[in-house]
ZALUM-681629 format. One record per atom (N, C-alpha, C): x, y, z; residue in one letter. Coordinates in steps of 0.001 Angstrom, whole numbers, padded with zeros to 6 digits, always signed. Atoms other than C-alpha are relative to their C-alpha. Layout:
REM residues N
XYZa;...
This chain:
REM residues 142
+000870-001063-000457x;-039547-062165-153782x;-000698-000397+001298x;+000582+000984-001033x;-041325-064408-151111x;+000715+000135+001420x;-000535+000228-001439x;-038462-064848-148851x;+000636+001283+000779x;-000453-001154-000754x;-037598-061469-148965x;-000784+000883+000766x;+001178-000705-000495x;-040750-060147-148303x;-000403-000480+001336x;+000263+000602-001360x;-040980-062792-145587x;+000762+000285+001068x;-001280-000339-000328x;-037587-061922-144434x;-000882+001573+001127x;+000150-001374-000647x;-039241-058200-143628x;-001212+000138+000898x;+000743+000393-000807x;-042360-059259-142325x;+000399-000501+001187x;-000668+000484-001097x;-040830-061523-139674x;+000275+001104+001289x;-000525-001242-000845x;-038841-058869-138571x;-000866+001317+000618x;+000552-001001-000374x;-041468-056494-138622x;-001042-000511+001217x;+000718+000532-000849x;-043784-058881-136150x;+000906-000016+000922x;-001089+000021-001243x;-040848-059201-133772x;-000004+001190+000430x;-000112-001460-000580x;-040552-055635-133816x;-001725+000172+000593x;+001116-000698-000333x;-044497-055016-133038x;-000066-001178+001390x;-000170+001107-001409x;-044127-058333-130140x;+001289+000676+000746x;-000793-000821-001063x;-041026-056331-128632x;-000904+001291+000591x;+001019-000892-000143x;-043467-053308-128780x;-000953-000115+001256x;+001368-000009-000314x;-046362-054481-127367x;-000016-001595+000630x;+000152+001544-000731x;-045284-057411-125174x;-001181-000538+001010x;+001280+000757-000869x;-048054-059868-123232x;+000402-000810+001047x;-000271+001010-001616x;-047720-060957-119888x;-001130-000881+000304x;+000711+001334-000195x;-048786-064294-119061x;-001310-000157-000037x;+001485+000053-000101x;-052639-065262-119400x;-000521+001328-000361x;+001040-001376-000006x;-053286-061285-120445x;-000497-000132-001661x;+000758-000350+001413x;-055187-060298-123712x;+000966+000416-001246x;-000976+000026+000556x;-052842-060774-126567x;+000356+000717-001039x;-000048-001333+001214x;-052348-057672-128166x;+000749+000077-000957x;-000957-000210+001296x;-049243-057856-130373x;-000721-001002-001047x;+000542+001033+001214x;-050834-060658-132320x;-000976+000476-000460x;+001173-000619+000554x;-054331-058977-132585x;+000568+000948-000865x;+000290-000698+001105x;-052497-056246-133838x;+000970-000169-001296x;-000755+000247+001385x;-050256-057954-136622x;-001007-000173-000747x;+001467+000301+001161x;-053419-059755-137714x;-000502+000988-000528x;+000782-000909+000777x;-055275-056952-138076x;+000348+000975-001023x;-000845-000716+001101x;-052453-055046-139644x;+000152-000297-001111x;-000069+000639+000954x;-051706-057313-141824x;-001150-000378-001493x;+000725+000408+000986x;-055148-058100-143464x;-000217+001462-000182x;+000259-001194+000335x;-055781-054356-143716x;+001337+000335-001017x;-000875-000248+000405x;-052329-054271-145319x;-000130-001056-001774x;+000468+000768+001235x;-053356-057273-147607x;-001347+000544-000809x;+000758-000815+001100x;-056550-055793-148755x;+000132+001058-001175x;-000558-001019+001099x;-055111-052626-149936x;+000784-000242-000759x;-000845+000358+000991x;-052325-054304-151435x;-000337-000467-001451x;+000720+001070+000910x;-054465-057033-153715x;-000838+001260-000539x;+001138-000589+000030x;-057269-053986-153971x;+000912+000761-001557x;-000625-000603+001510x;-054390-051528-156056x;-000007-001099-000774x;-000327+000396+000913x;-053139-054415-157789x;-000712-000406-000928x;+000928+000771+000759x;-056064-055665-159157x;-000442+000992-000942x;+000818-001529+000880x;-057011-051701-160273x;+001243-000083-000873x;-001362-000798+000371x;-053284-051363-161752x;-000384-000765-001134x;+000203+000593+001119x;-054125-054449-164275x;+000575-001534+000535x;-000146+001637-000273x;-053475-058547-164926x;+001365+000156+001320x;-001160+000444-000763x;-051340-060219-162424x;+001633-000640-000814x;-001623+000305+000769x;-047843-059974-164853x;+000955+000981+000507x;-001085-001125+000147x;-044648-058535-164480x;-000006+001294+001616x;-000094-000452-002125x;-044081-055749-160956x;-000945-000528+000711x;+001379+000459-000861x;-047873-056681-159993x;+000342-000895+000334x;-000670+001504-000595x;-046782-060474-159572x;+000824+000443+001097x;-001247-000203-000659x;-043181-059196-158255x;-001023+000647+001766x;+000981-000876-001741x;-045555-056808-155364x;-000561-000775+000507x;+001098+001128-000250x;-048131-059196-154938x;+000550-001367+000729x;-001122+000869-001092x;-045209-061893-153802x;+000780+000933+000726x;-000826-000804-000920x;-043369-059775-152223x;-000785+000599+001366x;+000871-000998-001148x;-045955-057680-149891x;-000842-000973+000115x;+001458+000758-000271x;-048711-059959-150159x;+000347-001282+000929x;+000037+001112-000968x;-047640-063675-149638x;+001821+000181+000865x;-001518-000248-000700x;-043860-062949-148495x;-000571+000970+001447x;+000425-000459-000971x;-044494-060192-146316x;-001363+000236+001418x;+001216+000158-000641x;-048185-060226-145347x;-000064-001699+000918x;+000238+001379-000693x;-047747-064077-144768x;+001108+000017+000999x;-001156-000052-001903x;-044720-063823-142183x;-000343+000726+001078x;+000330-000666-001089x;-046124-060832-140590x;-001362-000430+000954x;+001273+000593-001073x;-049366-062346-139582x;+000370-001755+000546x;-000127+000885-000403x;-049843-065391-138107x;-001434-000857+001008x;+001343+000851-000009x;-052845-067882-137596x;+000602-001041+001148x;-000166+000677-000979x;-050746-070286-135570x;-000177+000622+001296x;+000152-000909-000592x;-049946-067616-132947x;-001095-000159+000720x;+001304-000540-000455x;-053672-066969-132585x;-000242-001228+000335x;+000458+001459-000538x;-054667-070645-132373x;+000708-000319+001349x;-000653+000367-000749x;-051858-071488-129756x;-000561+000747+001466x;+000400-000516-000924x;-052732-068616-127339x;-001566+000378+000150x;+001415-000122-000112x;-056579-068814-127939x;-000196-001719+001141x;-000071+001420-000902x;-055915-072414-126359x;+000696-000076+001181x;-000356-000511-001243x;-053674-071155-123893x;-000971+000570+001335x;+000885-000734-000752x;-056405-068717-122621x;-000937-000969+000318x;+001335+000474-000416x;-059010-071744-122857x;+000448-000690+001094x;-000719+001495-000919x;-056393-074196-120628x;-000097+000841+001361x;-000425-000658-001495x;-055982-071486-117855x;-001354+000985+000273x;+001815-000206-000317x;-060182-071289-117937x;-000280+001262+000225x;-000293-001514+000587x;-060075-067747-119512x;-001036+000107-001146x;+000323+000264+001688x;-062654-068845-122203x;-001109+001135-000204x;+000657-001141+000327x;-064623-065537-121927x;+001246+000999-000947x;-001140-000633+000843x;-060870-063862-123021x;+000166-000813-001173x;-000351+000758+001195x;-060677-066568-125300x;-001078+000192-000991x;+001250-000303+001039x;-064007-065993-126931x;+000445+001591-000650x;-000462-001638+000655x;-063114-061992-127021x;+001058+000291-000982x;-001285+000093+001237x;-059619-062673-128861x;-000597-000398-001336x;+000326+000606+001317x;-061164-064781-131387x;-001115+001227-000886x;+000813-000691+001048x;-064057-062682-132284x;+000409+001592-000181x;-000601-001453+000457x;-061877-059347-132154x;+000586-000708-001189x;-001241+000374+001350x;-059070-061440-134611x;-001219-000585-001583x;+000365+000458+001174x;-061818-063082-136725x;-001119+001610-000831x;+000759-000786+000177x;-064488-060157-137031x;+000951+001667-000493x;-000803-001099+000503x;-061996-057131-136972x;+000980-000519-000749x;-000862-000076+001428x;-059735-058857-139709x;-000931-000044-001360x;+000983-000754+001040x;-062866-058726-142260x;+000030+001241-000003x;+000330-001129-000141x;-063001-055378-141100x;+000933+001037-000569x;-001588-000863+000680x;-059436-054115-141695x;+000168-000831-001192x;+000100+000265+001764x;-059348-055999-145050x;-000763+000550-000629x;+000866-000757+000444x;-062518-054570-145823x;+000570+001633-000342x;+000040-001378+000007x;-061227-051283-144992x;+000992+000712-001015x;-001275-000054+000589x;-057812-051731-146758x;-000642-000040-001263x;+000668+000127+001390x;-060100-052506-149735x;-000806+001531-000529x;+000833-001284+000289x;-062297-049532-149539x;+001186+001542-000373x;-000906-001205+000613x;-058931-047173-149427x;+000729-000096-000922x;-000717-000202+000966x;-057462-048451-152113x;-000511+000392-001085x;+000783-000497+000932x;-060520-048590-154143x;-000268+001807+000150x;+000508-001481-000257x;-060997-044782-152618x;+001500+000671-000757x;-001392-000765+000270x;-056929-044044-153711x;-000186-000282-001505x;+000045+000238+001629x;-057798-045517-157623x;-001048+001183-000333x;+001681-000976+000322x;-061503-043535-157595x;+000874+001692-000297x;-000693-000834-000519x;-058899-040490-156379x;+000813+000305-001692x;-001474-000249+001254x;-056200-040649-159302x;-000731+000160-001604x;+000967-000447+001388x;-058464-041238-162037x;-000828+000758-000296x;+000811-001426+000295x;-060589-038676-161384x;+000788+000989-000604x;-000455-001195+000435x;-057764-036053-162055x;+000426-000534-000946x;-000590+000086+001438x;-056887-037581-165238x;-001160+000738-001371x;+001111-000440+000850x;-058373-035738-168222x;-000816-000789-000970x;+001254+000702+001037x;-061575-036720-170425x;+000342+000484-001198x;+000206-000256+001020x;-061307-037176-173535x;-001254+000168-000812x;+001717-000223+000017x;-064296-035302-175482x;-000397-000926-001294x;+000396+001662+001201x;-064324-038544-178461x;-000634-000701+001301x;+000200+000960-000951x;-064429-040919-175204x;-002255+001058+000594x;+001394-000700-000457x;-067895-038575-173969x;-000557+000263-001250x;+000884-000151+000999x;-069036-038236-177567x;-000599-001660+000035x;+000045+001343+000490x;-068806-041896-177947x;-001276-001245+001132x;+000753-000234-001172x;-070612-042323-174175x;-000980+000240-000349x;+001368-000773+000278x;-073401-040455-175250x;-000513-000291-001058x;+000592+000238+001122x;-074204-042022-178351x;-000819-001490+000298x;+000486+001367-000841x;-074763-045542-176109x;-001356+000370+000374x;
């Protein structure tokens, strides 16, 4: 599950670095935006699975697969380190300060956010499921 998931990740960072290529010393956008994709992609992922129930059985299978397979190939921490040191060597360290605290500050942010829509997509589904009126007798006797 891992390598396949990594397998698609990969590919899918290559595809967003063909995209959104960076010319020499500029502000390194394809990477900002895997990172950020990525942890926004990991929040929501971990966020359902955790609403769906224990970590057994598809949850595991998803959870390697999207989470550390895919989420972990598509982002990339080296990446960011390498060209945050790039930018400091070619005395850029105002761009280098701005990368870091866009990649470190806006990936709380898009995890955060990935968290809030999944918790908002569970809040969503279970609402339209019906009440049972034992379950609200039983409520109301607490």
């Amino acid at each position: 599950m891992v390598v396949c998931g990594g397998a698609l990740g990969a590919a899918a960072r290559e595809a967003v670095g063909q995209a959104l290529p960076t010319a020499q010393g500029a502000f390194p956008v394809a990477t900002l935006v895997v990172n950020l994709g990525g942890a926004f992609i990991l929040g929501l992922l971990l966020e359902v699975l955790v609403r769906a129930g224990d970590d057994h059985g598809w949850r595991r299978r998803a959870r390697l697969l999207g989470g550390t397979g895919f989420c972990g190939a598509f982002t990339t921490y080296s990446t960011l380190a390498l060209e945050t040191v790039q930018l400091v060597r070619r005395s850029d360290a105002v761009l280098a300060t701005a990368y870091l605290a866009a990649s470190v500050t806006g990936g709380l942010l898009a995890a955060a956010a990935g968290i809030t829509v999944g918790a908002a997509r569970y809040r969503a589904r279970t609402a339209a499921l019906p009440v049972s009126p034992d379950l609200d007798r039983v409520e109301a006797q607490r």
